[in-house]
C-alpha positions as CSV (number, residue, x, y, z in Angstrom):
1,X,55.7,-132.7,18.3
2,X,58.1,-130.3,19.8
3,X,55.1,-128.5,21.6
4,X,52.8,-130.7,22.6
5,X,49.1,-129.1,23.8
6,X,48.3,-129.3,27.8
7,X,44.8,-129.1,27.0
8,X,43.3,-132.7,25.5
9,X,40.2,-130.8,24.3
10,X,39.5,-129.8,20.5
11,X,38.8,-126.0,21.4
12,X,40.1,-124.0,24.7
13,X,37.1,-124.0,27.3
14,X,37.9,-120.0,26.9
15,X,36.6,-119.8,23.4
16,X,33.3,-121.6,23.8
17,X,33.1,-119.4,26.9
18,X,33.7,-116.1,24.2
19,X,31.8,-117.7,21.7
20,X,28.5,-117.8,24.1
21,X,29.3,-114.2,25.0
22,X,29.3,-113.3,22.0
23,X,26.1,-115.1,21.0
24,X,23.9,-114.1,23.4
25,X,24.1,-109.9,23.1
26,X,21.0,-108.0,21.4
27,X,23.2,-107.8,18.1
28,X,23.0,-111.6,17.7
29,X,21.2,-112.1,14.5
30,X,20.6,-115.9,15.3
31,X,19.5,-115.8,18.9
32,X,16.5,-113.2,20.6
33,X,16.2,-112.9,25.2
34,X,13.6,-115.6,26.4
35,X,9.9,-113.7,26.4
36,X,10.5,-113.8,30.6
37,X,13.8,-111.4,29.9
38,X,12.4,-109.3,27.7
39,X,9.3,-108.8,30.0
40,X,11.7,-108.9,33.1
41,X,9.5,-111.7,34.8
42,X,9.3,-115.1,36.0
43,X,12.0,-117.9,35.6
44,X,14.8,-118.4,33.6
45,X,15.3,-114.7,32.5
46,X,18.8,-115.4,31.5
47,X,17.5,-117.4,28.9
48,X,17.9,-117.3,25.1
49,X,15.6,-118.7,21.9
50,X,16.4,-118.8,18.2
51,X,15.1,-115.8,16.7
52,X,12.2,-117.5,14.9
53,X,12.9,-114.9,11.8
54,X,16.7,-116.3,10.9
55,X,15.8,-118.2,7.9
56,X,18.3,-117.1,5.5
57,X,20.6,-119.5,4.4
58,X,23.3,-117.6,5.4
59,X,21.6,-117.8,9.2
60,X,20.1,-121.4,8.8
61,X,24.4,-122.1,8.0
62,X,25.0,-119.7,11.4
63,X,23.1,-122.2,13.4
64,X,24.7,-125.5,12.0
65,X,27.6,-123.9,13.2
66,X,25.7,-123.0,17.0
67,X,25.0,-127.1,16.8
68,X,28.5,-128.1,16.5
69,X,29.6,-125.0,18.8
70,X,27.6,-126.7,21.7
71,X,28.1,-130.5,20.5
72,X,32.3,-129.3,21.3
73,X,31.0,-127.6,24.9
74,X,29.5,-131.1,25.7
75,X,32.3,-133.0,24.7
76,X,34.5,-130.6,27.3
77,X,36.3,-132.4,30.3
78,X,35.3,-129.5,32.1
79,X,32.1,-127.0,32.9
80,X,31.4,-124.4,30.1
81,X,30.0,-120.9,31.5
82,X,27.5,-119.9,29.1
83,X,25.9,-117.1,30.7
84,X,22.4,-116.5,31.8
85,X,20.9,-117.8,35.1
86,X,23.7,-119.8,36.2
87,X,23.6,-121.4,32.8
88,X,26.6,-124.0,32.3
89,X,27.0,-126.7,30.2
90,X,28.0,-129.9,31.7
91,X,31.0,-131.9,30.4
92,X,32.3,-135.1,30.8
């Protein structure tokens, strides 16, 4: 391979980092701000839930996808930044 790739992980760290961004915003169909956010109280504010309403199988296929999204941020060499309170995903 003429061009070999600097990074040894499946996905750029970026991308995850987008993808979360992207995931938790009030336009996400699949996932709804932690009752604490919404209320602006307590803990963990930053927090996000599965909407408990996303069962159409084109949103039940949406989070199969969010599973493998975050089995690929575990599996990173490096700290994911997923937003929220501080919220990062450890890697190896």
């Amino acid at each position: 391979n003429p061009y070999p790739n600097p990074n040894p992980d499946p996905i750029p760290k970026q991308a995850i980092t987008n993808c979360c961004a992207e995931l938790q915003s009030k336009a996400s169909p699949l996932l709804v701000l932690s009752p604490n956010g919404q209320a602006g109280l307590g803990s963990n504010r930053g927090s996000w839930c599965l909407r408990p309403g996303a069962t159409s199988p084109e949103q039940l296929q949406q989070c199969f996808f969010l599973g493998q999204l975050m089995a690929c941020a575990l599996l990173q060499t490096q700290m994911v930044r997923c937003g929220g309170d501080g919220g990062e995903i450890a890697g190896r």
